[in-house]
N, C-alpha and C positions, 0 to 999 in steps of 0.2 A: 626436516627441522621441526621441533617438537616446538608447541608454544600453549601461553595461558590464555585463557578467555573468561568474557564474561556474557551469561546467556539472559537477554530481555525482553519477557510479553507479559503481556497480562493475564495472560491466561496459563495456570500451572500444569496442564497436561500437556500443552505447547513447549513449557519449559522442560519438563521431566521430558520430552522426546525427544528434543534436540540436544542435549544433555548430554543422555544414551548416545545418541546416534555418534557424538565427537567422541566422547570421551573409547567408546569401543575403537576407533580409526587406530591409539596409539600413541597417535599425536598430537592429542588436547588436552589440555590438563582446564577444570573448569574451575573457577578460583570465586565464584560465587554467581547467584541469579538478583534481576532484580525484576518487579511487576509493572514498574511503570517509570516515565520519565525520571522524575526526582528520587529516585529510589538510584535510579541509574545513574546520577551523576555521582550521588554519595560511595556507592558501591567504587565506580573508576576511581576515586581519589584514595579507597580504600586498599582495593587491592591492586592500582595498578595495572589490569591485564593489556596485553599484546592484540588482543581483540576482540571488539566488542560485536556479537550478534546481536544485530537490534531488528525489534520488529516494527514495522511501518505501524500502521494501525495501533494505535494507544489512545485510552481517553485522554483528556486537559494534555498533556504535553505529548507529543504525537514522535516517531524517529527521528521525523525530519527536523524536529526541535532538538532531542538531544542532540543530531550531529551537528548544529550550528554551535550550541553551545560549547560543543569540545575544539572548535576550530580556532580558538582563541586560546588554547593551552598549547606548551609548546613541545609537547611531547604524547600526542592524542595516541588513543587505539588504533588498529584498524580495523574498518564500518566494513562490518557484511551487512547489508539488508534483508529480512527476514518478513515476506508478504505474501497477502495471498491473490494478489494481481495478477494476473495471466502476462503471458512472455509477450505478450506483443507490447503490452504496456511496460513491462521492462525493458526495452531494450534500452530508454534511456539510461538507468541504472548501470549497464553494465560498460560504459564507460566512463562512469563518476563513481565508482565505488571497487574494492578490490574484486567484489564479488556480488553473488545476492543467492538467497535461498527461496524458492518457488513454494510454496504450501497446497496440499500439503505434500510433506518430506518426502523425500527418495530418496535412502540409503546411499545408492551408489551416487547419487549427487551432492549428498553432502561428504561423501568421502574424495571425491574429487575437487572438490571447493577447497577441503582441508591441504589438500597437495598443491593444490593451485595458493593459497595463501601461504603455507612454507615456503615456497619457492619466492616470492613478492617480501616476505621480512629477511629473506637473506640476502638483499638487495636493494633495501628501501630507498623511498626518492621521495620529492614535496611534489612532483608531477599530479601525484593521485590526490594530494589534498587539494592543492588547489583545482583539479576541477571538481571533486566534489563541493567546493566553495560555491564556483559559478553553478553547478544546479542547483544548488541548494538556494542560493538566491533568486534563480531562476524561479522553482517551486514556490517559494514564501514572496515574490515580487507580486505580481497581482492583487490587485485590491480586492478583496470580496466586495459582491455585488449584491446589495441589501434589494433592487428591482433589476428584473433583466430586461434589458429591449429587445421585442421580438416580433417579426414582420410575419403579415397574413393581412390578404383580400386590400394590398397594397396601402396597409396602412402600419406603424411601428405603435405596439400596446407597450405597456410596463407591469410587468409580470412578475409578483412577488415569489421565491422559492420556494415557499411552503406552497403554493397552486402549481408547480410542475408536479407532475406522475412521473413523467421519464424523457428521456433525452433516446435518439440515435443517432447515426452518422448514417446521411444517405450520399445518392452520387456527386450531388453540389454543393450540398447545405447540409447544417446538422437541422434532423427535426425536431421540435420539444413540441410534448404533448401535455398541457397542463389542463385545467379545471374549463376555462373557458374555449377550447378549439387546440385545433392544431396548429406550429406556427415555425417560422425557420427563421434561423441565425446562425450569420457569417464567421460565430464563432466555433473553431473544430470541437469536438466533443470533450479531448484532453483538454483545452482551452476551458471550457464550460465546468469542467468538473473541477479545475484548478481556484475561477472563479466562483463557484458557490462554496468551496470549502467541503471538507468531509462531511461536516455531522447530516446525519439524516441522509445521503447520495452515497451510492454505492455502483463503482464498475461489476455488474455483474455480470456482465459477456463484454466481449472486445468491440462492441460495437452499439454497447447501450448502460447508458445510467441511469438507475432506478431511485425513486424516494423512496427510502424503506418505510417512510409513516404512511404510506399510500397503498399500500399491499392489502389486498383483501383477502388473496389467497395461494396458496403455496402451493404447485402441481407438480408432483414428482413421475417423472418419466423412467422406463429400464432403461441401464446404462449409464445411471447417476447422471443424469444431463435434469432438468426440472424449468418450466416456467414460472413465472407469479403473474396472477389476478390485479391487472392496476384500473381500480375505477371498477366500471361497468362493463366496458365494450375491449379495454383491451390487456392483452398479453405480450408477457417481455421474455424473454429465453435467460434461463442460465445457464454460464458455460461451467463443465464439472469439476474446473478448478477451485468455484465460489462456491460449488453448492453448501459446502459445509459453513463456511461464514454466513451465509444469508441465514441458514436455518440457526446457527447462534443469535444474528440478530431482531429474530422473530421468535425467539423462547422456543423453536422446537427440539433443541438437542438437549 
């Protein structure tokens, strides 16, 4: 089943590839792009499409905003998610959404997404909206947390986010490592990153979030794998799914 879409990032080499990559399958027709949230709503009211690729990461209005916004229309796209999150942080995604796209692109995965979404509009249901509902309230339900409590040498400090460098998940506790010591909190890592909000934190491996204002220095390894310099003393890993985002977000690409 053939169908229209519409392609969303902020970024236009993102756009022009994924573009390509549907529209070669056969069975995309791409009926317009837009760069950012509000661009994307105008565009859906404009051309209508069948399905909207949208990318997680966006400034001021981020995917997970446009998808809330469309839940209240009564006849929405349907939300592939388009991020460059590693799969293990996907896996909630992929049963709140028809689909999701890994960054970056694999040809043969997005042409399987494409077959995999024909099949799901020849047969539509409210099933898949409404859990995307409950994530999406899920995701935006947490309060951001302007001080974090965090326990070390049996006592709870209040830790503002700009003094984290980086968070882990170890075997009992997540660790954050901020300006003044080292310290643990009962809250899981996806929990922590939920809580502080994007800007400035970044999943850059499955098992650690970094402050990207915190970065001293960028270590690239063979094998596209790379660490960053946080502070003085230590070092974070990234996994080579991010590498290309991190070095967007440090000006070096």
């Amino acid at each position: 089943m053939s169908f229209s879409a519409l392609v969303v990032d902020d970024e236009l080499m993102a756009r022009d590839e994924l573009t390509f990559l549907l529209e070669r399958t056969g069975m995309v027709r791409v009926v317009g792009e837009a760069s950012c949230g509000s661009e994307a709503l105008q565009a859906i009211a404009r051309h209508r499409p069948d399905v909207l690729f949208l990318d997680v990461q966006m400034p001021e209005m981020d995917g997970f905003d446009v998808a809330k916004a469309l839940l209240d229309q009564p006849s929405p796209p349907v939300i592939v998610f388009v991020t460059a999150y590693d799969e293990y942080a996907l896996q909630a995604f992929e049963v709140h959404a028809v689909d999701y796209l890994l960054k970056p692109l694999d040809p043969a995965r997005v042409e399987r997404s494409v077959t995999r979404i024909g099949r799901w509009l020849a047969q539509p249901g409210r099933e898949t909206l409404d859990r995307l509902e409950q994530f999406l309230n899920r995701v935006a339900g947490p309060r951001l947390l302007q001080r974090i409590p965090l326990d070390g040498d049996g006592r709870t400090v209040l830790v503002s986010p700009g003094e984290i460098l980086y968070a882990s998940s170890g075997p009992n506790a997540t660790i954050v490592v901020a300006a003044q010591g080292e310290y643990t909190t009962s809250l899981s890592l996806q929990e922590l990153e939920e809580r502080l909000g994007h800007e400035n934190f970044l999943r850059v491996h499955r098992q650690y979030l970094a402050n990207m204002e915190k970065v001293r220095e960028f270590i690239p390894f063979p094998g596209g794998t790379a660490s960053l310099a946080m502070g003085t003393r230590y070092q974070v890993p990234v996994a080579r799914t991010q590498v290309k985002r991190v070095k967007e977000l440090l000006g070096l690409d």
